[in-house]
C-alpha positions as CSV (number, residue, x, y, z in Angstrom):
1,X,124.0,-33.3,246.8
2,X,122.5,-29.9,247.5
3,X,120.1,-29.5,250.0
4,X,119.2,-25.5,249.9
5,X,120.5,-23.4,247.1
6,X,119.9,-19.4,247.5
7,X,120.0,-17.9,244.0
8,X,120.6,-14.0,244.1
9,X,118.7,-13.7,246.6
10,X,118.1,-9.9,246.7
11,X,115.5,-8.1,249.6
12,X,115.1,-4.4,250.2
13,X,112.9,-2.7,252.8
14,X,110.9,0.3,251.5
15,X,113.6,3.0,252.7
16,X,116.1,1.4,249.8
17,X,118.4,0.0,252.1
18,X,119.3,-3.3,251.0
19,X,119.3,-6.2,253.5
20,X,119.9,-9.3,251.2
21,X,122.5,-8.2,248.0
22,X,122.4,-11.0,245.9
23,X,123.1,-14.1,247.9
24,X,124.4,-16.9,246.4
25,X,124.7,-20.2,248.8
26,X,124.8,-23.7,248.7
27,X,123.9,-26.3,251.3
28,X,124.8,-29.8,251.4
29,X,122.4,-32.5,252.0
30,X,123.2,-33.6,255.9
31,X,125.2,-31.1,256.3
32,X,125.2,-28.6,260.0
33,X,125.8,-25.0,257.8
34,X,125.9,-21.7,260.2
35,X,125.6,-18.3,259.0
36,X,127.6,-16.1,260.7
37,X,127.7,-12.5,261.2
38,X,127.1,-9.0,263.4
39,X,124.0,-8.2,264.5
40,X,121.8,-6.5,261.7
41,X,123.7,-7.5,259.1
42,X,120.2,-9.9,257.5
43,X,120.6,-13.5,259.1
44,X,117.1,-13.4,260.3
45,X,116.0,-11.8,256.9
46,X,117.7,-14.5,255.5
47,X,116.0,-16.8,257.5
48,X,112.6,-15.4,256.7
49,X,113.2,-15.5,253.5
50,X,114.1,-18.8,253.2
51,X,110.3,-20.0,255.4
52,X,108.1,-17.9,252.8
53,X,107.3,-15.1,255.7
54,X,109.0,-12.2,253.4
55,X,108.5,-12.5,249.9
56,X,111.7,-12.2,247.8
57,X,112.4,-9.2,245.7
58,X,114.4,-10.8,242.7
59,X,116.4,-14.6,243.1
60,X,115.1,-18.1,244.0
61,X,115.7,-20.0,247.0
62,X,115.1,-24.0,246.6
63,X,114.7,-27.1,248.8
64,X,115.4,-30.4,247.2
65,X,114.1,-29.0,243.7
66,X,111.5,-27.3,244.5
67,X,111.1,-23.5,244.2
68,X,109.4,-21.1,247.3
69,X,108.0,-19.8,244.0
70,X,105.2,-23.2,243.4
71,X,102.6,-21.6,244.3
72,X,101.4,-25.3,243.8
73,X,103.7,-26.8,245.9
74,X,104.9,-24.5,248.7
75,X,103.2,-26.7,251.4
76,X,105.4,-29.5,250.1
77,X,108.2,-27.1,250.5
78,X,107.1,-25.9,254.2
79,X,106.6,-29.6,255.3
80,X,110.4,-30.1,254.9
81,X,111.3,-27.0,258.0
82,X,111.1,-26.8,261.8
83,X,112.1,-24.3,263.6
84,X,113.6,-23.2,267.2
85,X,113.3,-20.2,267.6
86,X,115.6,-17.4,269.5
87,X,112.8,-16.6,272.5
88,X,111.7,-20.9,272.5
89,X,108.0,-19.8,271.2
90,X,106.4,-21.8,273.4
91,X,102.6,-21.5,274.2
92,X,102.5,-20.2,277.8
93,X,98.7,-21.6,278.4
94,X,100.0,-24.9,277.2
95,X,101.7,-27.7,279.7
96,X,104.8,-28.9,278.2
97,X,103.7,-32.2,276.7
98,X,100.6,-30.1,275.1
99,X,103.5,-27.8,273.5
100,X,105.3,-31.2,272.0
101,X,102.0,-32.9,271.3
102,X,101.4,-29.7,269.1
103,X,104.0,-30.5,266.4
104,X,103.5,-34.2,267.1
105,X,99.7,-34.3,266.1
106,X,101.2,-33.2,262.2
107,X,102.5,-36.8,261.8
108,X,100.2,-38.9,264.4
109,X,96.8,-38.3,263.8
110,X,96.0,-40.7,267.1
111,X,95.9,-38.5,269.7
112,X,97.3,-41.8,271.9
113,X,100.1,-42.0,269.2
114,X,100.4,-38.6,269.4
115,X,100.8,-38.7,272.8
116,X,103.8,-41.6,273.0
117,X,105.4,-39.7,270.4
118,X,105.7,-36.3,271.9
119,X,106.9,-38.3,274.9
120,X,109.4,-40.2,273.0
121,X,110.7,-37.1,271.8
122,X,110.8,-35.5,275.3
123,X,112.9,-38.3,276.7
124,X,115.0,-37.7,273.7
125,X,116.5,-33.9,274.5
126,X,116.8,-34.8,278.4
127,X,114.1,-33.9,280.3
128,X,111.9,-36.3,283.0
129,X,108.5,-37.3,282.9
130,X,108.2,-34.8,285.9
131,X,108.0,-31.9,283.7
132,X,105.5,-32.4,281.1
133,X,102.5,-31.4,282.6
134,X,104.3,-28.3,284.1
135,X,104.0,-24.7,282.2
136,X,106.4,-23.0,280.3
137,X,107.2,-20.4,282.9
138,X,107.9,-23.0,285.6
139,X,111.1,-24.3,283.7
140,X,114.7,-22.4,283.6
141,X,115.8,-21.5,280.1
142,X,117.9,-24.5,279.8
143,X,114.7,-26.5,280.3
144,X,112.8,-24.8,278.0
145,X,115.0,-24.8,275.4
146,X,114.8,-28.5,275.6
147,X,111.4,-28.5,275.2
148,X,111.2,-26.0,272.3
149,X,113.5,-28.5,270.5
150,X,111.3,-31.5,271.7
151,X,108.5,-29.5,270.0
152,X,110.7,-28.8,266.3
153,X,111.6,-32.2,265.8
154,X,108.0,-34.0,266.7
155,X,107.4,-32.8,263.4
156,X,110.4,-35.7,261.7
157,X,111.7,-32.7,259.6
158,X,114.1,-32.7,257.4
159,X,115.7,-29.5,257.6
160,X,115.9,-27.9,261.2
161,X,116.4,-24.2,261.5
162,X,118.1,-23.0,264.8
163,X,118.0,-19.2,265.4
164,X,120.4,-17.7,268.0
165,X,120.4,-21.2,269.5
166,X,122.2,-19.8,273.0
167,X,120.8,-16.5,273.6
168,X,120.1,-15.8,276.8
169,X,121.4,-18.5,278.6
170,X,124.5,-19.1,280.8
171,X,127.9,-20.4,279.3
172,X,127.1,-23.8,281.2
173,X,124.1,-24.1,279.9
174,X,124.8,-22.4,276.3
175,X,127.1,-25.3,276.3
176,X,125.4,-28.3,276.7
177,X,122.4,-27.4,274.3
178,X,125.1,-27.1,271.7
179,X,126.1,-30.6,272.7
180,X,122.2,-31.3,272.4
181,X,121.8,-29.9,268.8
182,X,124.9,-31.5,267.7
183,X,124.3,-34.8,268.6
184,X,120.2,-34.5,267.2
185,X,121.1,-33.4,264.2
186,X,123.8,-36.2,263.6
187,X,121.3,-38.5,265.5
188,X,118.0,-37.7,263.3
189,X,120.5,-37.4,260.1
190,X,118.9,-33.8,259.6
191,X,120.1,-31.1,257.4
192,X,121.0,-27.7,260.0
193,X,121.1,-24.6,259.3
194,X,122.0,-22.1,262.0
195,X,122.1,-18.1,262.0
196,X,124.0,-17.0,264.9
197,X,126.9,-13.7,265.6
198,X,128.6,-16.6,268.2
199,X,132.2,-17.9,267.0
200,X,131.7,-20.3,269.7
201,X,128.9,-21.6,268.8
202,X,130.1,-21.9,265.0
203,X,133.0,-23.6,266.1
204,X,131.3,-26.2,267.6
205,X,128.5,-27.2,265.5
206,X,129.4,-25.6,262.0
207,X,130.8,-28.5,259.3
208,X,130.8,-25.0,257.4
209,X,130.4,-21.5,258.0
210,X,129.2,-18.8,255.4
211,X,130.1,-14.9,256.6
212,X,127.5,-12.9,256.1
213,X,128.1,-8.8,255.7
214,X,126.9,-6.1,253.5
215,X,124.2,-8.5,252.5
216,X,126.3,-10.8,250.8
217,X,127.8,-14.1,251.7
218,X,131.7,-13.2,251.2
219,X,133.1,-16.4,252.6
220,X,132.4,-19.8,252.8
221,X,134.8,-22.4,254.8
222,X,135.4,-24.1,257.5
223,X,135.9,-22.2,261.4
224,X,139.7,-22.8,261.5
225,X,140.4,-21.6,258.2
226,X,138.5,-18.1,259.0
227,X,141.9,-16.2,260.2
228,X,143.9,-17.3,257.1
229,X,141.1,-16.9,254.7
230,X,142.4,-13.9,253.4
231,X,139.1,-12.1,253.6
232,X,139.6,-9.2,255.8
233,X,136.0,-8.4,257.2
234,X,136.1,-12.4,258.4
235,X,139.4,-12.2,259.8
236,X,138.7,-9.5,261.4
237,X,135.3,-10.7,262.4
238,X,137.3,-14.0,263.7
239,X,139.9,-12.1,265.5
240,X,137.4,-9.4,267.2
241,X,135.5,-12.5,268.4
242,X,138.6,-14.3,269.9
243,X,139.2,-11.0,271.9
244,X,135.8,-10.8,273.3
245,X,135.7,-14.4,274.2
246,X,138.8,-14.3,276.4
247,X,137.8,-10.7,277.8
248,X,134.7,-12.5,279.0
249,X,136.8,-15.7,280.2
250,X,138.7,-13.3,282.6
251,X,135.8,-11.8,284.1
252,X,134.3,-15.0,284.7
């Protein structure tokens, strides 16, 4: 059963160039989807497009049959989204359980409900009572990534939307939030979709991968099937990743 169907989705900036071509995609109920691709090639366009913030030029996009065009019903179709975003977005004047209780007080009303829930939630990606009435800037990244995620899921979503889930943090720690979005999404039974230039990161948490280039999706598959797809921009995209990856291995 689909979850999020692009429909020719097509978006051009005012100098002509054209970021999204005509992108057709299909997303599975449940499923973990990644878009994958270089930098600039339109994944956070695509992303945009998909939350309302830039208005499509031509195409549809819909969530569980409903258009971003219902006027009508485009709150319905908002409800359904949470986001983390690349930089965390947390509020910097806010202590850490006042960033979670943020998202939380959009389903519990009671601000003591509210309360329990963000906490709940807070226990649930890892991190100790300890640090919820500390500030954003007094955590490491790792720590604040947690917490961002804490935030995107007090909201019970049904789709969650990572962007550049890893950036900026270590391998180690790039690692085990992967392990932490992988096992939310399969714990909360969420759809994911993920926008991200990082094979490894695809590898890991992708049940599929759609290659994004030229502002068009010209594959759709699974990771291990990329370098024998017979696309050459994604093999070539698979094996230029493979070479960076083991470049950076040896440094390390």
């Amino acid at each position: 059963m689909s979850k999020i169907i692009f429909e020719n989705v097509r978006k051009e900036f005012g100098s002509g160039l054209q970021v999204l071509n005509g992108i057709q995609l299909d997303i599975a109920k449940g499923e973990s989807h990644i878009i994958l691709g270089q930098s600039g090639c339109g994944k956070s366009v695509l992303l945009k497009c998909l939350l309302g913030i830039m208005p499509l030029d031509s195409g549809d996009i819909d969530v569980d049959g409903i258009s971003i065009k219902e006027k009508k019903r485009f709150s319905e179709y908002l409800r359904k989204f949470s986001i983390l975003f690349q930089g965390n977005a947390l509020f910097d004047s806010m202590t850490i359980i006042e960033n979670v209780m943020f998202g939380a007080r959009l389903v519990a009303k009671d601000k003591e409900r509210c309360r329990r829930s963000a906490e709940e939630k807070l226990f649930a990606v890892g991190l100790e009572q300890r640090v919820f009435d500390l500030y954003p800037a007094e955590l490491s990244g790792g720590m604040q990534k947690r917490a961002a995620l804490a935030r995107a899921i007090a909201i019970e979503p049904e789709i969650l939307l990572f962007d550049e889930p890893t950036s900026g943090l270590d391998p180690i720690t790039g690692g085990i939030i992967c392990n932490l979005l992988k096992d939310t999404v399969r714990s909360l039974g969420v759809t994911a979709l993920t926008i991200t230039h990082d094979l490894k990161v695809a590898e890991f948490l992708a049940d599929r991968v759609s290659v994004l280039n030229n502002g068009k999706v010209v594959w759709t598959g699974k990771t291990h099937e990329m370098e024998i797809c017979g696309n050459e921009f994604v093999v070539e995209f698979h094996r230029a990743s493979n070479v960076i990856l083991k470049k950076s291995h040896r440094i390390i």
